[in-house]
matplotlib code that plots the C-alpha trace (Angstrom):
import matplotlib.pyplot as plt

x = [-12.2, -12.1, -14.4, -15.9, -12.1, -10.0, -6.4, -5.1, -5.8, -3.5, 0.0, 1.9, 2.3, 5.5, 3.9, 1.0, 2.7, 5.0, 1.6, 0.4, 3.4, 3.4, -0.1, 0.8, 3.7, 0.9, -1.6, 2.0, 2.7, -1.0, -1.2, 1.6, 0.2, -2.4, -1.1, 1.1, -1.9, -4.4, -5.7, -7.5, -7.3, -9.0, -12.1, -10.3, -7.8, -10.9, -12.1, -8.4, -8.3, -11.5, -10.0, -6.7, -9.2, -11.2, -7.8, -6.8, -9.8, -9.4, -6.2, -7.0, -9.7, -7.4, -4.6, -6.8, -8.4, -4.9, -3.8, -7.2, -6.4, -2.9, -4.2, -6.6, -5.4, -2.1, -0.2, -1.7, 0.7, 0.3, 0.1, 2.8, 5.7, 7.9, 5.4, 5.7, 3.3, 1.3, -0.4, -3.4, -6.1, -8.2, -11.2, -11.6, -8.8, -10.2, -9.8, -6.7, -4.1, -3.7, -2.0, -3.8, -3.6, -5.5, -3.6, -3.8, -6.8, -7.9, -10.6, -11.4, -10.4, -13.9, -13.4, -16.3, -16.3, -18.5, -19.5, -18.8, -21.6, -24.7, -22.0, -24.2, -21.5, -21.8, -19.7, -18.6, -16.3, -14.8, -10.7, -9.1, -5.7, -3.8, -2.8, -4.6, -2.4, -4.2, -7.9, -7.4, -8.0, -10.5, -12.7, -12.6, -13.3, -16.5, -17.7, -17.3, -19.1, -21.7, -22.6, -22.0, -24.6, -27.4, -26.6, -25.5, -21.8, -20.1, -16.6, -17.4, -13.8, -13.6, -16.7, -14.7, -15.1, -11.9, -10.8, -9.0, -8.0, -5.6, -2.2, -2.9, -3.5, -0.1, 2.0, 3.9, 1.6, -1.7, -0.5, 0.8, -3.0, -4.0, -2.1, -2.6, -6.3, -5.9, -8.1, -8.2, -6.9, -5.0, -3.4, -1.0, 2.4, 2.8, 5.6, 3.2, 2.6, 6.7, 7.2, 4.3, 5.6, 1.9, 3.1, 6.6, 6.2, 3.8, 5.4, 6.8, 2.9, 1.3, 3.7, 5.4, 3.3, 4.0, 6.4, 5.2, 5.3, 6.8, 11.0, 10.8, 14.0, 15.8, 19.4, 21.7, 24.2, 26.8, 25.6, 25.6, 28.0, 30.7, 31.1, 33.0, 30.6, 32.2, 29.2, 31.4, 32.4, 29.4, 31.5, 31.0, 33.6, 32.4, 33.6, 36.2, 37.8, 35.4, 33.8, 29.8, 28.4, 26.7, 22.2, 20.9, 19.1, 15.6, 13.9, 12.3, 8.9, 10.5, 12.9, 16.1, 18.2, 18.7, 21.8, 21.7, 24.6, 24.9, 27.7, 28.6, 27.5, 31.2, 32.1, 29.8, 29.2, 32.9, 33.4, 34.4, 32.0, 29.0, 27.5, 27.9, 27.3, 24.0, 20.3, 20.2, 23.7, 22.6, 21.0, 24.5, 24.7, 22.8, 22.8, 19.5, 19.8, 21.6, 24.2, 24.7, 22.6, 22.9, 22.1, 22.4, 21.2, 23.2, 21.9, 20.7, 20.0, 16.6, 14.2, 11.5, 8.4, 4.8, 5.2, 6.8, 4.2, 1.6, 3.4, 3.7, 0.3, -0.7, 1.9, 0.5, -2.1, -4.8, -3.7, -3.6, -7.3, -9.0, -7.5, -8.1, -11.9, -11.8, -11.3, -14.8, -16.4, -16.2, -14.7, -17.9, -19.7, -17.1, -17.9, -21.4, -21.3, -19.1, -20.4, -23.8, -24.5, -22.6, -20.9, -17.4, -16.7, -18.2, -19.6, -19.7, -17.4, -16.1, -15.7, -18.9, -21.1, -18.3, -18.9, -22.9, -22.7, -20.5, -23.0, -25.9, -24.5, -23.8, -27.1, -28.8, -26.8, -27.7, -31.5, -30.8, -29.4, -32.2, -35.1, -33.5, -32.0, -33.6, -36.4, -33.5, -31.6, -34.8, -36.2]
y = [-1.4, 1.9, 4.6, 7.9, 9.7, 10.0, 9.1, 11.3, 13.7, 12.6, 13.0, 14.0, 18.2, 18.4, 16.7, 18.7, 21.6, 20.8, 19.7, 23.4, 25.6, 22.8, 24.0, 27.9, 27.0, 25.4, 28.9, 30.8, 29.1, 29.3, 32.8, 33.7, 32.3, 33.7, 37.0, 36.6, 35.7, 37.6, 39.1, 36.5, 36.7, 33.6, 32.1, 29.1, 31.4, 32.7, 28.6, 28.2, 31.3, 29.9, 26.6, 28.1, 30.5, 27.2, 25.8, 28.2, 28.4, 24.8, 25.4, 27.8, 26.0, 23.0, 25.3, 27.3, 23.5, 22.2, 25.7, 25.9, 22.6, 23.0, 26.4, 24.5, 21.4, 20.1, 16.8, 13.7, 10.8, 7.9, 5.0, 2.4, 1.7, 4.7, 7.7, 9.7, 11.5, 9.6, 10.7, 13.2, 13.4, 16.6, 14.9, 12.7, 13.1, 10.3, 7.7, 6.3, 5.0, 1.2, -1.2, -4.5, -7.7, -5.4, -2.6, 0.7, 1.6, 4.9, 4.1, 2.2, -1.2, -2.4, -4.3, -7.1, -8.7, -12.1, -15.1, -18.5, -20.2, -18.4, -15.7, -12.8, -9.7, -8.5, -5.2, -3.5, -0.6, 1.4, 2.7, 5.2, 3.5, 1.1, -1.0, -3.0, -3.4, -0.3, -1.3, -4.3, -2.3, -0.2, -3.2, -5.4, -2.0, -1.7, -5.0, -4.8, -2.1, -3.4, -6.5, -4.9, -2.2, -5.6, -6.7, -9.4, -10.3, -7.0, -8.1, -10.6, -11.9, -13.2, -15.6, -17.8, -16.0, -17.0, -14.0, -15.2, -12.7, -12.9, -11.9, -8.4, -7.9, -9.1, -6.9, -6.3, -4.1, -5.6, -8.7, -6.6, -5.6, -8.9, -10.2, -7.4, -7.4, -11.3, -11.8, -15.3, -14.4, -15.9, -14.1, -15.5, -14.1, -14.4, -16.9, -19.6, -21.6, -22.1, -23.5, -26.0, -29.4, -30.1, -27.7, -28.3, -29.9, -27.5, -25.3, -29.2, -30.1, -27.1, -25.5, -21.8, -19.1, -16.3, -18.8, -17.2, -13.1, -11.5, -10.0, -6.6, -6.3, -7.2, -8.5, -10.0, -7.4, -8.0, -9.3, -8.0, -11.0, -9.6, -6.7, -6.7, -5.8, -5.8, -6.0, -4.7, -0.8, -0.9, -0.3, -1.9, -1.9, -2.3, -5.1, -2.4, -0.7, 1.9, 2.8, 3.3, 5.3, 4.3, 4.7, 3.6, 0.6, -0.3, -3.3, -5.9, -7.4, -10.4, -8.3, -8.9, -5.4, -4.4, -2.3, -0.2, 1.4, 3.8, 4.5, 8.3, 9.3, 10.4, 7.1, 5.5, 7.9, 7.1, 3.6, 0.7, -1.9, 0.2, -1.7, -4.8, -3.5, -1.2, -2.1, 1.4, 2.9, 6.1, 6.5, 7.9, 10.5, 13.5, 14.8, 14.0, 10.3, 7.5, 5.2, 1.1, 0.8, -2.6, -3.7, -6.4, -8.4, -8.6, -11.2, -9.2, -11.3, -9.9, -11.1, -12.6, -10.7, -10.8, -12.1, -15.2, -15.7, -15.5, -17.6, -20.3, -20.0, -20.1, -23.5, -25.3, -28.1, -25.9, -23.2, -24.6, -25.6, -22.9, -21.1, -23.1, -22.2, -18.4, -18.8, -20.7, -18.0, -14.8, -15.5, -16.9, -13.1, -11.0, -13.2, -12.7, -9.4, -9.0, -11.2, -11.7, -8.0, -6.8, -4.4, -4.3, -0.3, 1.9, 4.8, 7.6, 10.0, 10.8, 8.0, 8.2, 8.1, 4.8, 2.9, 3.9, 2.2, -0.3, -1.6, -1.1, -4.1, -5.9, -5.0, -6.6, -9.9, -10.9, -10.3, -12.2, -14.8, -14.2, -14.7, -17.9, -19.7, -17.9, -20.6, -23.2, -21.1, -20.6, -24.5]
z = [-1.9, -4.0, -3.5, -5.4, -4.7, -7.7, -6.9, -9.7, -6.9, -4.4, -3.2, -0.2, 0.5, -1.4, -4.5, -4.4, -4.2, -7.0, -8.8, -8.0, -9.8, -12.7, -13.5, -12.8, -15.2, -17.6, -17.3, -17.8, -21.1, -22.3, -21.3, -23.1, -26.6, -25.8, -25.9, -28.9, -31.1, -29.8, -32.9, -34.7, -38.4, -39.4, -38.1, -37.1, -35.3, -33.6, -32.9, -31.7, -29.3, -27.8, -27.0, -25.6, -23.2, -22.2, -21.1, -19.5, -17.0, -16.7, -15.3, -13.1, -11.2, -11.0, -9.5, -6.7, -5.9, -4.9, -3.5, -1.5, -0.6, 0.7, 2.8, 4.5, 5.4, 7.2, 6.1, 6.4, 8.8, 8.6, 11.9, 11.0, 13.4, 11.7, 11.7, 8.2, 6.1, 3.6, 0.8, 0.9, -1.6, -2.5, -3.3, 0.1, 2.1, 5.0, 1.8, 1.8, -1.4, -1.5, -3.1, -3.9, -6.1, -8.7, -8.9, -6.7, -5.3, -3.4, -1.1, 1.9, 4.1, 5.0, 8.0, 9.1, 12.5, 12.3, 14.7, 13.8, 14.5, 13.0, 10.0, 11.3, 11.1, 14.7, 13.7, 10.3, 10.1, 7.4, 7.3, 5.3, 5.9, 3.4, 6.1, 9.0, 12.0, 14.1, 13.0, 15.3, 19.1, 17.7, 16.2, 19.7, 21.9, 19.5, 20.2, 23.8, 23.7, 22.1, 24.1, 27.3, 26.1, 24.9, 28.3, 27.2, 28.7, 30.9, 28.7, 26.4, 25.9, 29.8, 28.7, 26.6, 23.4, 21.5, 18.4, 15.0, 12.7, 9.6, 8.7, 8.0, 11.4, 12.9, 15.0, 18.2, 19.0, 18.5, 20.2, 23.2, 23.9, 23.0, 26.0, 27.9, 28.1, 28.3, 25.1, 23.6, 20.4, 17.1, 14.7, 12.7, 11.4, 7.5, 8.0, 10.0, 6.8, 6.8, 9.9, 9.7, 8.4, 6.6, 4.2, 3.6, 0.0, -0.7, -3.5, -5.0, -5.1, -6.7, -8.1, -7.2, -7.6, -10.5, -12.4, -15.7, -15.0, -17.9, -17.7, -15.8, -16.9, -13.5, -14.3, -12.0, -10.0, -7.5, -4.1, -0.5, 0.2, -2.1, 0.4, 3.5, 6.5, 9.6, 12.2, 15.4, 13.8, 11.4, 8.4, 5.1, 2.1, -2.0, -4.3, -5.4, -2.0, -1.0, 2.1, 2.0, 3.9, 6.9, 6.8, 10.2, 11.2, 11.2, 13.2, 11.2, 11.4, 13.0, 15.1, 13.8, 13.0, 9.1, 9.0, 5.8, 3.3, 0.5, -1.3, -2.3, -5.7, -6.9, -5.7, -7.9, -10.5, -12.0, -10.9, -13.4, -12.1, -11.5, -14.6, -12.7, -9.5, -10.1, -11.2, -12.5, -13.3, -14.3, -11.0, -9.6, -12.9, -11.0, -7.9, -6.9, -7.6, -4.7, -5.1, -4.7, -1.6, 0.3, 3.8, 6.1, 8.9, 12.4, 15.3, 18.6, 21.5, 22.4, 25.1, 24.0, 22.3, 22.2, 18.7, 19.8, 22.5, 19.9, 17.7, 19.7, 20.5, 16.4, 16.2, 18.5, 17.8, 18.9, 17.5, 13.8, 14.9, 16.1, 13.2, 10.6, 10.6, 10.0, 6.2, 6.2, 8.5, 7.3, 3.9, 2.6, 4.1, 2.0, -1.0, -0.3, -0.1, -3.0, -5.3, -4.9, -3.3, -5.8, -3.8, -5.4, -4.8, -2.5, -4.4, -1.6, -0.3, 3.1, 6.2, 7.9, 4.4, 3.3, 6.4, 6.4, 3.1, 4.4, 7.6, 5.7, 2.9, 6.2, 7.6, 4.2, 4.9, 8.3, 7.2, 4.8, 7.2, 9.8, 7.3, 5.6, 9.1, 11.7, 11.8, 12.6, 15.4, 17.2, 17.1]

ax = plt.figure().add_subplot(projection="3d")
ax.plot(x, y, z, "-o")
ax.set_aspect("equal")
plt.show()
């Protein structure tokens, strides 16, 4: 959900220090008219002076905030499985760019934990982070703490408390400590849908999604099977002889091995086919731009993984149970909240003021669940 940060204002430390010399380029150029006019003749020289010297101060303070900013502060990394730096932002830097169905966002994930029975949100927290894989321990620790402080269970997921949670959520990692701290939980990968047979004529039934989106201009270029990739020596040979040039390989989310290719600039830059070849030709034109990349998927015999534990945990009939209730649990509290709340952006700044506003919303709902059911829990 977006908050009071402007997301014109963010960008990683190399971006916001080329965004600091364009502006000193910007006061440069001003000052420099500036100069070469500076004895008004007219009154609407005069009126245009004035506007130049308001622009010029305007400049200024945006300059000294980044620079001020970039003095101050250290890069911002992110928690996904490859660590890098993610994108800062000078006007709340805990607030975090995200991509979502409605375009980006900067602002926060508001996370909501809620009991099936009675939809009372028994914990609501607040993360600056575009994704939601490492919100997971932090969320269960915090109810745990919680009932063991109410004296109500010493660990409440050895009484037979059983936790759902949705694909957002799904990662070695989080079902590692799932296992580990033998919690009942269910949290489905975002292939689970495929490999149930109740939905195998889905797409035939309603339809595919996004049939109608309008041409991005995407045309059809040579494919990775029209190169020779030889998976012993890792080598991999273009459509027209050359060797590309070998790029590593990354882990999937379902643990198979991606190994990736490039092929050299002056390789591309003067091939024939590089028309055919290339979604953006002119790509391989300058130095700073990257030839035909391509990658491809070898088969490693890996032991099994905590995925595949909790996957066969999410196919089985109890799984596709149990599971099948969250949507009508705590779907029905976001829409609550959102709709009828009318809390569709959170209009602080900073985590701890975001998540105040974020349990107090919460708050509001289970009163308003108490005062309207509580009669029937208690009889």
């Amino acid at each position: 959900m977006s908050s009071d940060a402007s997301k014109e204002w963010s960008g990683t430390f190399k971006e916001l220090g080329e965004k600091r010399e364009k502006l000193r380029g910007l006061i440069r150029h001003h000052l420099l008219e500036h100069y070469a006019r500076d004895e008004a003749e007219t009154e609407a020289d005069l009126d245009r002076d004035i506007r130049r010297a308001k622009t010029i101060l305007s400049l200024d303070a945006a300059m000294n905030k980044v620079d001020r900013f970039l003095k101050m502060h250290s890069p911002r990394m992110g928690q996904g499985k490859r660590i890098k730096e993610v994108k800062s932002n000078l006007t709340d830097n805990e607030s975090a760019k995200m991509t979502t169905s409605k375009g980006t966002i900067q602002g926060y994930n508001g996370v909501a934990t809620v009991d099936k029975k009675h939809q009372i949100v028994i914990d609501a927290q607040a993360f600056g982070e575009g994704q939601e894989h490492h919100t997971l321990k932090p969320v269960l620790e915090q109810v745990e703490a919680r009932f063991k402080k109410l004296g109500i269970a010493e660990n409440i997921y050895q009484k037979g408390t059983v936790v759902t949670a949705d694909t957002g959520f799904a990662n070695e990692a989080n079902m590692k400590y799932l296992y580990e701290q033998q919690i009942n939980g269910y949290i489905p990968d975002n292939q689970f849908r495929s490999r149930d047979p109740k939905f195998a004529d889905q797409k035939d039934k309603y339809g595919k999604r996004h049939q109608n989106l309008p041409d991005k201009g995407w045309r059809e270029t040579a494919p990775a099977s029209a190169f020779q990739f030889d998976p012993v020596n890792l080598t991999c040979i273009c459509p027209t002889g050359e060797k590309l040039s070998y790029r590593g390989q990354r882990e999937t989310d379902n643990g198979k091995i991606r190994v990736h290719f490039e092929g050299r600039l002056l390789q591309c830059r003067h091939c024939p086919k590089k028309y055919r070849c290339m979604q953006n030709p002119s790509s391989a034109d300058h130095r700073n731009g990257a030839g035909r990349q391509v990658s491809f998927i070898i088969e490693n015999k890996r032991l099994p993984n905590y995925t595949d534990w909790m996957k066969h945990r999410v196919d089985s009939p109890k799984g596709k149970e149990i599971y099948s209730h969250r949507m009508s649990v705590v779907e029905p509290v976001f829409g609550n909240i959102g709709t009828t709340k009318r809390l569709n952006r959170f209009s602080l700044r900073g985590k701890k003021k975001v998540q105040s506003q974020w349990q107090l919303y919460c708050l509001v709902h289970n009163i308003e669940k108490l005062a309207n059911y509580g009669h029937m829990a208690a009889s």
